[in-house]
N, C-alpha and C positions, 0 to 999 in steps of 0.2 A: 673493796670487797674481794677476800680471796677466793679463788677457784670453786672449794667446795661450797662456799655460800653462794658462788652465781650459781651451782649445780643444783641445790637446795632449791634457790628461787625459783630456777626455770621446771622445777620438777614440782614444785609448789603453784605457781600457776597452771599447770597441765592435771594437777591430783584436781582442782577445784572444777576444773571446766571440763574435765572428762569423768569422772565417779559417775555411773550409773544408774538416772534413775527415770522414772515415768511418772509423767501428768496422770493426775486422775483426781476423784470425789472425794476421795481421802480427806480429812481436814488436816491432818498431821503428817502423813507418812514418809511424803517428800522428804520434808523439813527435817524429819528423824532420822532419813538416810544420810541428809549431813552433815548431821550435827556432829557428830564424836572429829573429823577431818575439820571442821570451822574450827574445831577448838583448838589445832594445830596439834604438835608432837613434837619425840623429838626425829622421826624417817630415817631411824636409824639403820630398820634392814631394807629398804630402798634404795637409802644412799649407798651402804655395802656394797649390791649390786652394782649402783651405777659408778659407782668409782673405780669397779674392776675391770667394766667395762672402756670408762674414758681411760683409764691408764694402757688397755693393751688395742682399743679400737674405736676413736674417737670418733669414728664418724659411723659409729653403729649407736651412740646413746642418745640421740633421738626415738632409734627404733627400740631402746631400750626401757622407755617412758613407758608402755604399755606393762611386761611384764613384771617392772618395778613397780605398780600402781596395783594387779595384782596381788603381789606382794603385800603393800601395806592393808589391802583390803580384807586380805586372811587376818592379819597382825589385828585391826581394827576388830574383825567380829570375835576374834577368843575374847580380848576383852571386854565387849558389850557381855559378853557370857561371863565370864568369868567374874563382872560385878553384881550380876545379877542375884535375887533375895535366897537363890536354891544352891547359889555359887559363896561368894563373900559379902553377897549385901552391902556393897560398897556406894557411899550417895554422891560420889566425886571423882572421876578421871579428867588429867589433862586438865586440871583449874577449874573445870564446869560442874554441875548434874550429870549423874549418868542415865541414861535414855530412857530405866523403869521409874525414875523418881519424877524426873522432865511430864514424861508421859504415862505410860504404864507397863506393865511386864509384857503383854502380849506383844506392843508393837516395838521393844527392845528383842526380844526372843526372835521377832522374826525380820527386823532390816539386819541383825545376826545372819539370821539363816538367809536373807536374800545376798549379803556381803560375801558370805562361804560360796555361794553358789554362782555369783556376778564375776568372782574373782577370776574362775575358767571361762568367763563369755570374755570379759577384758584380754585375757589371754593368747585368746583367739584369734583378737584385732592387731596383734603383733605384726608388726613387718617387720616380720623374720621368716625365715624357708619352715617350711612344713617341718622339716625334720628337726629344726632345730625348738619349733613348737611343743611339738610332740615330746622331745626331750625336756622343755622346761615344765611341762604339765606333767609328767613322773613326780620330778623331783619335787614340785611347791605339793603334792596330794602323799605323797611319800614324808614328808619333812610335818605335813599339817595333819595327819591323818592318825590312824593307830598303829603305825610305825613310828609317830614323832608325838607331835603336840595334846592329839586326843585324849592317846594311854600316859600320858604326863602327866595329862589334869586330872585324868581318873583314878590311879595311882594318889598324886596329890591329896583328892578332896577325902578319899578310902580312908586313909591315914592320917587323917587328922584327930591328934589325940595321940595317938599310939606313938611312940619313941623310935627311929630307925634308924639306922648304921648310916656311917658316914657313907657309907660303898650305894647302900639304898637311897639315899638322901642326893644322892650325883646321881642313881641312874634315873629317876622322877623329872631332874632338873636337863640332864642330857634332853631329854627326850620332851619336855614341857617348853624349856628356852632355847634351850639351844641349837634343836635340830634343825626350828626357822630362820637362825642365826645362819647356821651352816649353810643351809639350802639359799640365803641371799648370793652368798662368797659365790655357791657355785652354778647357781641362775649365769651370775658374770659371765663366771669363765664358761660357760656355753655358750650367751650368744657371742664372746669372742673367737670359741672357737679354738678354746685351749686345749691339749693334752687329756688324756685320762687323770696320768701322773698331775698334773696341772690341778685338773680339778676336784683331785681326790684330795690335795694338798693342800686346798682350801676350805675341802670339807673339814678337815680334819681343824683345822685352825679355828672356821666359824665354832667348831661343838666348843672348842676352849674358849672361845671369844664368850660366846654364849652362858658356858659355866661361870666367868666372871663376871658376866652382865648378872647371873642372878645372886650372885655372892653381895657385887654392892648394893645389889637393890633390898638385900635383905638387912643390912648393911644402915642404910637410908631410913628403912623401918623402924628399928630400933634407935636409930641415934637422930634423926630430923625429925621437925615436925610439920604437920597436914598443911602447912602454905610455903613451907620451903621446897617439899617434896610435889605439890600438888595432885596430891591425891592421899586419904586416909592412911597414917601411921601408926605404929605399934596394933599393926591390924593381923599381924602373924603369931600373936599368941597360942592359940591351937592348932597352929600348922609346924609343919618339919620344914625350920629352916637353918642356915647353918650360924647364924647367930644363938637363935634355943639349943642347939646341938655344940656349938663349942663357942660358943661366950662371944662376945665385941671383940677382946680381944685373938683368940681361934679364928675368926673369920676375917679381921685383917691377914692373918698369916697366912691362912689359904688366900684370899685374895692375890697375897703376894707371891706365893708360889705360882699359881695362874698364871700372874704377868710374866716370868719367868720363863711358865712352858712355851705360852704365846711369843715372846721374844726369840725363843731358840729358830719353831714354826717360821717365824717374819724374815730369819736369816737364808734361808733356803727360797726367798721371793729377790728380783728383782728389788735395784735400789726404791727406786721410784714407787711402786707398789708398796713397797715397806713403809715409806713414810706417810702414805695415804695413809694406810692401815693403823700405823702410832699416832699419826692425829685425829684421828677420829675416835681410836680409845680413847687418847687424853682430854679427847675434848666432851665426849659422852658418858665417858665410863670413871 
C-alpha cells in the first residue's frame, strides 16, 4: 500500500466514525445522512488537502482529519442537490440510488442542508489554533458560497439551453468546480502555515486543477457509460458543457492545454509536492 492509499484509508475510517449525526424517531434519517459517504467516492478534494498538508507538516494531518472531512461534507451536499428532481433528476451517484429516489425529496433536501451546515460544526472541532480556524472557515464558505459553487450552479441551471462562449462556459465552471478544488489546495497550505505567496499559488493551481476536473468529467459523459462512469451519462445534453461547445474532439484539446497550464503551476512547487500533485491527477483525473 502506497502512502496515499494508507492516507485514504486512515481518512476513510475517521469520515465513517466521525460524520455527524443524532439518534432520534426518525425512521430513516440517520441512515440517509450516511448513505451518499457508505457509497464511498473518489476524496478527492480531502485528499488535496491532506496531501499538502503531510507533504509540508506531517505531524499536523491528524489534526487535519477534521477540516478535510469538512471539506468532503460540503462536496457531499452540492451533490445530494444537484441530483435532485428540481436540479438533474439524477437516480444514481457513486454506484447507488441517490437519496430522493432511496427515500424522498424532502429528507434528501435536508440531510443536504444539515451536511452545508454540519460541515462548519466539524470545523470547529479542529485542533488547530483559532486563528488558523477562522481562516479555514473564510475560505471553505468563500469557495462554497456565491462567490464559488452556489453562483456556479445557478449560472449552470439559468442556462441551460441557451448556447455560451467558451469565456462564459469557464467562468460557471471556475466558479461551480473549481473554486472547492482551489479552496482544498489552500485549506493545506493554511493549517501548514504556508506563505500568502504559497497559498495563493495553490489557489491558483486548484481553479486549473478543477477546470480540468470538469473538462474530463464532461468528457466521461459523452464518451462512457452509466456503469463505467457510475453515475448517469450523456445526461449533459441541455447543459453548456465543453464537449456540446467544441466537440470530443475540442475538449480533449482543452483538456490538454489544462494539463499544460497545471504543469507549468507544479514547477514553481517543491519536488516532493509536485509529484504528490501528478499523481493524484493521474490517478483521478
Amino acid at each position: 500500500m502506497d502512502l496515499e492509499d494508507s492516507l485514504l484509508k486512515e481518512f476513510e475510517e475517521f469520515l465513517q466514525t466521525n460524520l455527524p449525526t443524532k439518534k432520534s424517531f426518525h425512521p430513516h434519517f440517520e441512515a440517509a445522512m450516511k448513505k451518499m459517504f457508505s457509497a464511498g467516492g473518489k476524496r478527492f478534494r480531502p485528499l488535496l488537502l491532506l496531501n499538502v498538508v503531510e507533504n509540508y507538516t506531517p505531524l499536523l494531518v491528524k489534526n487535519a482529519f477534521y477540516p478535510a472531512l469538512a471539506l468532503e461534507m460540503i462536496h457531499t451536499y452540492s451533490l445530494i442537490h444537484d441530483d435532485l428532481p428540481t436540479f438533474d433528476n439524477s437516480p444514481l451517484r457513486r454506484g447507488v440510488e441517490t437519496l430522493h429516489v432511496t427515500y424522498d425529496e424532502v429528507t434528501a433536501t435536508l440531510v443536504a442542508d444539515a451536511l452545508n451546515t454540519d460541515a462548519f460544526l466539524t470545523l470547529s472541532n479542529s485542533s488547530l489554533s483559532s486563528d488558523t480556524i477562522v481562516k479555514l472557515i473564510y475560505e471553505l464558505s468563500f469557495g462554497a458560497g456565491v462567490n464559488g459553487m452556489v453562483l456556479g450552479q445557478a449560472l449552470d441551471c439559468y442556462f441551460e439551453n441557451q448556447k455560451l462562449s467558451l469565456e462564459e462556459l469557464m467562468f460557471i465552471h471556475i466558479h461551480k468546480t473549481a473554486y472547492l478544488i482551489s479552496t482544498a489546495l489552500k485549506m493545506g497550505a493554511i493549517i501548514s502555515n504556508l506563505s500568502k505567496t504559497r497559498v495563493d499559488l495553490f489557489g491558483k493551481l486548484g481553479l486549473k486543477i478543477g477546470l480540468l476536473f470538469q473538462v474530463v468529467d464532461d468528457i466521461i459523459d459523452a464518451t462512457k457509460s452509466s456503469d463505467e462512469a457510475g453515475k448517469p451519462t450523456n445526461n449533459d445534453t441541455n447543459k453548456n458543457s465543453y464537449t456540446n461547445l467544441l466537440g470530443v474532439e475540442g475538449a480533449n484539446k482543452k483538456r490538454d492545454e489544462l494539463k499544460e497550464e497545471i504543469n507549468q503551476l507544479l514547477d514553481k512547487l517543491d519536488f516532493s509536492m509536485k509529484q504528490r500533485l501528478k499523481n493524484m491527477i493521474e490517478k483521478y483525473l
